[in-house]
C-alpha positions as CSV (number, residue, x, y, z in Angstrom):
1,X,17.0,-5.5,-39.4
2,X,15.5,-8.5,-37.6
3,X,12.0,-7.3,-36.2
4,X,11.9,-8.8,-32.2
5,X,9.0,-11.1,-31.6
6,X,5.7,-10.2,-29.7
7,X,5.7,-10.1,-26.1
8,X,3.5,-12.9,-24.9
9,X,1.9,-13.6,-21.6
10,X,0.6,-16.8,-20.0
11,X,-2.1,-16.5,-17.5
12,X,-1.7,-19.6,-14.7
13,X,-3.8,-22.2,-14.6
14,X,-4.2,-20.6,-18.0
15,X,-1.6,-22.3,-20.5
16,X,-2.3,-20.5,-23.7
17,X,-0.2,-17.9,-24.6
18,X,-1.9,-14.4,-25.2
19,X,0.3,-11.6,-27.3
20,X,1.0,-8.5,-26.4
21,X,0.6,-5.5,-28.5
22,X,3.3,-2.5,-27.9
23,X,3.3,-1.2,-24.6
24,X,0.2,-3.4,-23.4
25,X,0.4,-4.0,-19.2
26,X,-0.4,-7.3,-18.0
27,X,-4.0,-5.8,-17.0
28,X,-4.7,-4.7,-20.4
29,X,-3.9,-7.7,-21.8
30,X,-5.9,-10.2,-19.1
31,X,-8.8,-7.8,-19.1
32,X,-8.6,-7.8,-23.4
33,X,-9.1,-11.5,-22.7
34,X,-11.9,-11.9,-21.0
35,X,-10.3,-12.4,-17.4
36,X,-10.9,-11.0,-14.5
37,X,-8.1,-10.2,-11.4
38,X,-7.9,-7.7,-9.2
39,X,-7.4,-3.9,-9.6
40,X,-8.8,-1.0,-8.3
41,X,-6.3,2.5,-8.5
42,X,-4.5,1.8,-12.0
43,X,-2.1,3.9,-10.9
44,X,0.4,2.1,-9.4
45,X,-0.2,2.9,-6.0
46,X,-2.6,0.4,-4.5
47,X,-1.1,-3.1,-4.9
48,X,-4.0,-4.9,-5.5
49,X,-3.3,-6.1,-8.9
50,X,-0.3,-8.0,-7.9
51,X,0.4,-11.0,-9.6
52,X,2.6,-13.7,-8.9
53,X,6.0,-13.8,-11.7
54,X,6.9,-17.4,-12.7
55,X,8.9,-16.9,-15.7
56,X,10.2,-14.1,-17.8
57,X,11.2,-10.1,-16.8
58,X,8.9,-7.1,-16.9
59,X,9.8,-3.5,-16.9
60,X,7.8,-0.2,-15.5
61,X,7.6,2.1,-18.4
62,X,5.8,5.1,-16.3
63,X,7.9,4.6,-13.1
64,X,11.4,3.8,-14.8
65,X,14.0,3.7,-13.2
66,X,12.0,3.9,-10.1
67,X,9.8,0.6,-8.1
68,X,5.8,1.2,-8.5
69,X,4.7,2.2,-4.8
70,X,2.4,-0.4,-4.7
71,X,4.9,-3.2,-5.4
72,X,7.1,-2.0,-2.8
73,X,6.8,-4.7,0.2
74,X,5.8,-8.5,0.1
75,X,2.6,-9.6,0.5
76,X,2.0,-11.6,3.7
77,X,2.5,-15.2,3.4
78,X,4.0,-16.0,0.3
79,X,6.9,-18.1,0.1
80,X,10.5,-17.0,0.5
81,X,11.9,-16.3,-3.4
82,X,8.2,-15.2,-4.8
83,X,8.5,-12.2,-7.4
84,X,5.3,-10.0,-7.4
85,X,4.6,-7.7,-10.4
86,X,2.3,-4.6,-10.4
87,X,-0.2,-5.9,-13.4
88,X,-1.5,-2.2,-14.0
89,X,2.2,-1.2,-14.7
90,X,3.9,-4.0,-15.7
91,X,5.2,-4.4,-19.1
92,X,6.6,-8.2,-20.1
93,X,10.5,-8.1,-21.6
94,X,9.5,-11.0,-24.1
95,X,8.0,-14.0,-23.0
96,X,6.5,-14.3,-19.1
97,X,4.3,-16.3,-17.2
98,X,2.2,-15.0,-14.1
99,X,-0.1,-16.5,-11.5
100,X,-3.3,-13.3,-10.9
101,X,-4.9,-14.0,-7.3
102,X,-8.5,-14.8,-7.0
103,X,-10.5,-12.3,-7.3
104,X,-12.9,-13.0,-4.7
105,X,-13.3,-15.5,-2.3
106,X,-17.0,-15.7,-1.8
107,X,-18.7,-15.2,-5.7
108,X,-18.1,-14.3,-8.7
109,X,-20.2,-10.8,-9.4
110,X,-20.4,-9.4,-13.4
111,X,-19.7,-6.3,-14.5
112,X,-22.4,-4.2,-16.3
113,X,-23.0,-1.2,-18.0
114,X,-26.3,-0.1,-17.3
115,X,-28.3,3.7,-17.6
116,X,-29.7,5.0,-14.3
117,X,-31.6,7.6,-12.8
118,X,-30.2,10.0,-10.1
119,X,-33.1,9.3,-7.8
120,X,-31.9,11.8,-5.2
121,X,-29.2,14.2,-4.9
122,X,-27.6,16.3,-1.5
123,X,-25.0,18.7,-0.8
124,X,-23.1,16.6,1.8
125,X,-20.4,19.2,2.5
126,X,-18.9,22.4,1.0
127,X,-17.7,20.8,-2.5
128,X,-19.0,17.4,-1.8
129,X,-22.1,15.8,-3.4
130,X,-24.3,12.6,-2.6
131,X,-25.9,11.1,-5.3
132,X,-28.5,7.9,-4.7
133,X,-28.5,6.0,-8.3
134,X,-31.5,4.0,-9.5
135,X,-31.1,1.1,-11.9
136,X,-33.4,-0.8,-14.1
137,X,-35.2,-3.1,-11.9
138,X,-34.4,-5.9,-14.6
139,X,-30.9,-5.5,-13.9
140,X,-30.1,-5.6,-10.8
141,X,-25.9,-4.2,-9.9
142,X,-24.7,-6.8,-7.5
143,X,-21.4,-5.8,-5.8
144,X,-19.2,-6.3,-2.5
145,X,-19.0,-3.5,0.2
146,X,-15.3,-1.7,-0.6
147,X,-16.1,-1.9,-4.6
148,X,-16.3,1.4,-6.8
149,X,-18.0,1.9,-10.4
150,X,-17.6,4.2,-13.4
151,X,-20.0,7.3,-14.1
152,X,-20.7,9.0,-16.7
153,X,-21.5,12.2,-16.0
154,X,-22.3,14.2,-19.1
155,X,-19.1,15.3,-20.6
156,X,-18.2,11.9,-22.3
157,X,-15.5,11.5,-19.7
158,X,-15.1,8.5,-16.7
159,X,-14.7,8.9,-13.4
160,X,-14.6,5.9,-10.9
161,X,-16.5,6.6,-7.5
162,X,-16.9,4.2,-4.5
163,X,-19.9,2.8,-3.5
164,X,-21.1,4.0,-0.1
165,X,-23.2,1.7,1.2
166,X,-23.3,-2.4,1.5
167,X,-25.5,-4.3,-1.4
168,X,-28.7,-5.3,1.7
169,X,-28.9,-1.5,2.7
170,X,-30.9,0.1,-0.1
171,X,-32.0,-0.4,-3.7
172,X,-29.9,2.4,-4.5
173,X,-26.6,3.0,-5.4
174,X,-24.7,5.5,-3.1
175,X,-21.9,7.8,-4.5
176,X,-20.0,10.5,-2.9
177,X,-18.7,13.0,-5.3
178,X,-15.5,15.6,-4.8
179,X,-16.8,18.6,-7.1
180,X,-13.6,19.4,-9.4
181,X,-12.6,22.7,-11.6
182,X,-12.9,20.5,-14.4
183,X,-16.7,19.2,-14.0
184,X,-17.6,22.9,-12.6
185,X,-15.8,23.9,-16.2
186,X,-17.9,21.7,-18.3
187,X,-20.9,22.5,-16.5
188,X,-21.0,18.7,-15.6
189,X,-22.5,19.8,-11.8
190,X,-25.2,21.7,-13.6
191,X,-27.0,18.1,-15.0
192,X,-26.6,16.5,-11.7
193,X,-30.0,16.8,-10.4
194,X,-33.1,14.2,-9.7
195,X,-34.3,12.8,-12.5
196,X,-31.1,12.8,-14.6
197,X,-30.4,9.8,-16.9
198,X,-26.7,8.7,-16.3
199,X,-24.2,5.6,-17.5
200,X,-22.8,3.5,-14.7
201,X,-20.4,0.7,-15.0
202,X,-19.2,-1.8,-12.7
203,X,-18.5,-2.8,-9.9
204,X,-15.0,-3.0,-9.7
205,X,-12.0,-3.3,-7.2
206,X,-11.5,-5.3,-4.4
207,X,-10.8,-2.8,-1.0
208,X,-11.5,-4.7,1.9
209,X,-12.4,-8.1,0.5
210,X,-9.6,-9.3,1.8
211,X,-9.9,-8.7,5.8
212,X,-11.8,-11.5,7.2
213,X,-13.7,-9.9,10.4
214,X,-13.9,-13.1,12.2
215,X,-10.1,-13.8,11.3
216,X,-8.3,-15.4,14.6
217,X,-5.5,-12.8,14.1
218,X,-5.2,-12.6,18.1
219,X,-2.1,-11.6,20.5
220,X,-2.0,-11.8,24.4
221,X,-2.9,-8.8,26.1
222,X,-1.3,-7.0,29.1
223,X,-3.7,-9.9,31.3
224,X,-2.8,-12.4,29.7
225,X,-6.5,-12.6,27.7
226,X,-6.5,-13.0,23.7
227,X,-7.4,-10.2,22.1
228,X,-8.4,-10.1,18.2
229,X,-6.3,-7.8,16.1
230,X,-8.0,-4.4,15.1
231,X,-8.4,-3.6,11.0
232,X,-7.8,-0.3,10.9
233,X,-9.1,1.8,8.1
234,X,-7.9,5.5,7.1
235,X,-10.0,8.0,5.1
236,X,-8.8,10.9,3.2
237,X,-11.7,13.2,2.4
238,X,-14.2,11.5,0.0
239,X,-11.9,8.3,0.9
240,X,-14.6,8.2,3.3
241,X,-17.3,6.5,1.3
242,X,-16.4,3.3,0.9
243,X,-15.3,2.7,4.5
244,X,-19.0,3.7,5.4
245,X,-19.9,0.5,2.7
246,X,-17.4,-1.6,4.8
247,X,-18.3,-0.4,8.0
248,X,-22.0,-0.8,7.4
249,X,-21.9,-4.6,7.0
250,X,-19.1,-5.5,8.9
251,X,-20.5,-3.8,12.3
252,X,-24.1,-4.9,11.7
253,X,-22.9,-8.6,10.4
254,X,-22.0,-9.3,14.0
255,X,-18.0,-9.4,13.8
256,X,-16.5,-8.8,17.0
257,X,-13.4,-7.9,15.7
258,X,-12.2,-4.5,16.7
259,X,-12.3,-1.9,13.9
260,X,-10.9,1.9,14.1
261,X,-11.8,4.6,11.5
262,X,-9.7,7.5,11.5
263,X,-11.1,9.8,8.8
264,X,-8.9,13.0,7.7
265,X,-10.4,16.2,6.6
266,X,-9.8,20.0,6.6
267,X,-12.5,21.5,8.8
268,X,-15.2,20.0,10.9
269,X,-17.8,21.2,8.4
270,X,-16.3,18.4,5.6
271,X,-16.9,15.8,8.0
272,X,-20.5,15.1,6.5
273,X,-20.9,11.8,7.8
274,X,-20.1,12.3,11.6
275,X,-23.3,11.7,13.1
276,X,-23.7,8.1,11.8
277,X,-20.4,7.8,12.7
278,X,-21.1,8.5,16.4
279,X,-23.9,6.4,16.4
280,X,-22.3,3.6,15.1
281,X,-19.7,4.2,17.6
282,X,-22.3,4.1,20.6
283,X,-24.1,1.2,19.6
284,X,-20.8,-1.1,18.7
285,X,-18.6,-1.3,21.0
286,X,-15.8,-2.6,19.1
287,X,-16.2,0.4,16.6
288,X,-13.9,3.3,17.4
289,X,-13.8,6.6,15.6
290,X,-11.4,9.0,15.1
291,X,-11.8,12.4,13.2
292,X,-8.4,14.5,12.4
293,X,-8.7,17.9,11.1
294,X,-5.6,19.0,9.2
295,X,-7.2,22.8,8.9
296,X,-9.6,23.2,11.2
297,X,-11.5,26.6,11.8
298,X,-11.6,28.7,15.1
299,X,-15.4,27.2,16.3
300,X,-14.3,23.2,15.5
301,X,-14.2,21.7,19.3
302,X,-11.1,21.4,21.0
303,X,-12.0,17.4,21.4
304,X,-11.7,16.8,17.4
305,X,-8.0,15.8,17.1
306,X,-5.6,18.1,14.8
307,X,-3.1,17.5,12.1
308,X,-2.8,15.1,9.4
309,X,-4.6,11.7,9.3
310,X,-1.4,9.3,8.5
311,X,0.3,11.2,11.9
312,X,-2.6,9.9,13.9
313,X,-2.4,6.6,13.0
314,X,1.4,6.8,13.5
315,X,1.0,8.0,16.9
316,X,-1.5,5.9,17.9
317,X,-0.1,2.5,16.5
318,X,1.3,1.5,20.4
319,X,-1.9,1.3,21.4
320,X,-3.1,-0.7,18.4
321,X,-1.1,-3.3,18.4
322,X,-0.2,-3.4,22.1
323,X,-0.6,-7.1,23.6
324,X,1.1,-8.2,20.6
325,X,-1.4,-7.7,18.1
326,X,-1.1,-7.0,14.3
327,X,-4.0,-4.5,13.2
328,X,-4.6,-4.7,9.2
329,X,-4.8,-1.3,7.3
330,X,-7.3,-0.5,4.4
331,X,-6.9,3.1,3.0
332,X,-9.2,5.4,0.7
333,X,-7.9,8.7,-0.4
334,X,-5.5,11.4,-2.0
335,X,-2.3,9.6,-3.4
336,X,-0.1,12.0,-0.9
337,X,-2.2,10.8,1.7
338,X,-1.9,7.5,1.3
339,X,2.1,7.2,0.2
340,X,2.5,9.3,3.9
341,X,0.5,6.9,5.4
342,X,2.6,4.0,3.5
343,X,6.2,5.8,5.0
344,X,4.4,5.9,8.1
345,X,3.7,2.2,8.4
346,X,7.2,1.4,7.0
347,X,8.6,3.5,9.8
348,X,6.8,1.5,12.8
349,X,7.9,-1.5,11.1
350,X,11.6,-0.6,11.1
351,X,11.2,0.9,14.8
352,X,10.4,-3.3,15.7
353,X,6.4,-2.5,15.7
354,X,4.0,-5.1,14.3
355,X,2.3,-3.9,11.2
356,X,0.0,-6.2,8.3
357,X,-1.1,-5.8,5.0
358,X,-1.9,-2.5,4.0
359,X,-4.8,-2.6,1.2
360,X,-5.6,1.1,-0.3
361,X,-7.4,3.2,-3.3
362,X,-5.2,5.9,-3.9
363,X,-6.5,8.7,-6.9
364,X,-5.8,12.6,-7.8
């Protein structure tokens, strides 16, 4: 019985081949050769691995017979005809060619795998921990606002968090962590404490590095004035913390550009960031924030909006891209959350409403 060949992969502007092993994404195989795209969830759900097909088939081995969720819509601006493949799912059928997209626009940045030092550590909320990260000062972690890394954490296993602040705000490294059954099993909470000696790895993903805040995205308002298009961003629980990393530069960089946070929690008690928020939101005036509670208890105000976070947005979106406009999206949070918010957006844009790209990190 004839053996088939290999699969094989070509990387544009690339031309050598690179084999496949058996089962091997396109991911895998770029990242066993030393390149770097684009990922961030490695789930499927996120999209930003997409890479442009120019020859060959692929299949979806986890998602069979179904479409990846984050493959499902074309990314803006591409010509009529282009095929996009998921690279975190996709598996080549023989021989195929792919173009990745750039990573980043402005500089390259390396990853590393450095010990640190949890210099500080708070209870943020009920089940939700801060921890401040010290590196060796001869090796400096340089990284874009939206980007996450890998921790070790004491148990031998990896878990990505985001980074929750912009590289100019401290010489620290902010994470927000979601205690879970399984690190309160292995008594991985325990070790987390100032002074502990850790593994970090990173930076990697690209959430946000997309949106250009002094984009010309504009539409004609009611008066007839241009108006910029709003980026709107949607939080799920610890979601949160790399929207305060975009936030933080993009408001004090001096955009203009109208940005909305609507960040969805249980209980006003979990929203353990909402005094910066405010401030932020009385100092810029093109910063708008909007907190949804999806369980809130009897004492959270009457002002603090109610239900779930991908509703808000959908009842909101008139407003948003009245005039004309088309408001970006950029989510962080539970995979439910963000596939309702996904439905959501697909249901405005059926109803005849403008909607843009949607960039997310979708995990659990």
């Amino acid at each position: 019985m004839n053996t088939p060949p290999p699969a094989t992969v070509v990387f544009h502007p690339r031309t050598e081949p690179v084999v496949l092993g058996v089962g091997e994404t396109l991911l895998e195989a770029a990242q066993r050769t030393g390149l770097r795209v684009p990922h961030s969830c490695r789930g499927g759900n996120c999209g930003s691995c997409r890479m442009t097909l120019l020859a060959g088939e692929v299949d979806y081995p986890r998602f069979a017979p179904l479409t990846p969720p984050g493959l499902i819509g074309a990314t803006p601006g591409l010509a009529p005809g282009t095929v996009e493949v998921l690279a975190c799912q996709a598996v080549p059928r023989g021989a195929v060619q792919v173009e990745p997209r750039e990573l980043r626009r402005a500089g390259e940045v390396e990853v590393k795998k450095l010990p640190c030092r949890v210099a500080r550590c708070e209870t943020l909320s009920p089940g939700v921990l801060g921890l401040w990260l010290r590196l060796p000062a001869a090796e400096p972690l340089e990284f874009h606002a939206g980007q996450y890394v890998n921790l070790w954490l004491g148990d031998d296993r990896q878990r990505s968090f985001s980074i929750a602040a912009p590289p100019h705000a401290s010489s620290l490294v902010e994470v927000h962590i979601r205690e879970s059954a399984s690190m309160v099993a292995s008594g991985v909470l325990d070790q987390l404490r100032e002074g502990s000696l850790l593994t970090i790895e990173g930076p990697h993903g690209v959430l946000g590095s997309e949106v250009d805040t002094g984009a010309a995205n504009y539409g004609t308002a009611n008066n007839g004035a241009a108006e910029l298009a709003p980026v709107v961003l949607v939080a799920g629980g610890t979601g949160y913390a790399p929207m305060q990393a975009l936030l933080w530069q993009w408001l004090e960089s001096g955009t203009q550009r109208p940005v909305v946070l609507y960040w969805g929690v249980r209980a006003a008690e979990d929203l353990y960031r909402d005094a910066w928020l405010r401030e932020r939101a009385a100092r810029f005036t093109q910063f708008r924030y909007v907190p949804v509670l999806s369980a809130a208890a009897e004492d959270d105000s009457a002002e603090l909006r109610r239900g779930f976070v991908h509703d808000a947005v959908r009842a909101d979106w008139p407003a948003l891209c009245a005039g004309g406009l088309t408001p970006e999206v950029v989510a962080a949070g539970p995979t439910v959350m963000v596939d309702a918010l996904r439905a959501a957006l697909s249901e405005l844009s059926l109803a005849g409403y403008p909607v843009g790209p949607l960039t997310c990190d979708a995990y659990g």
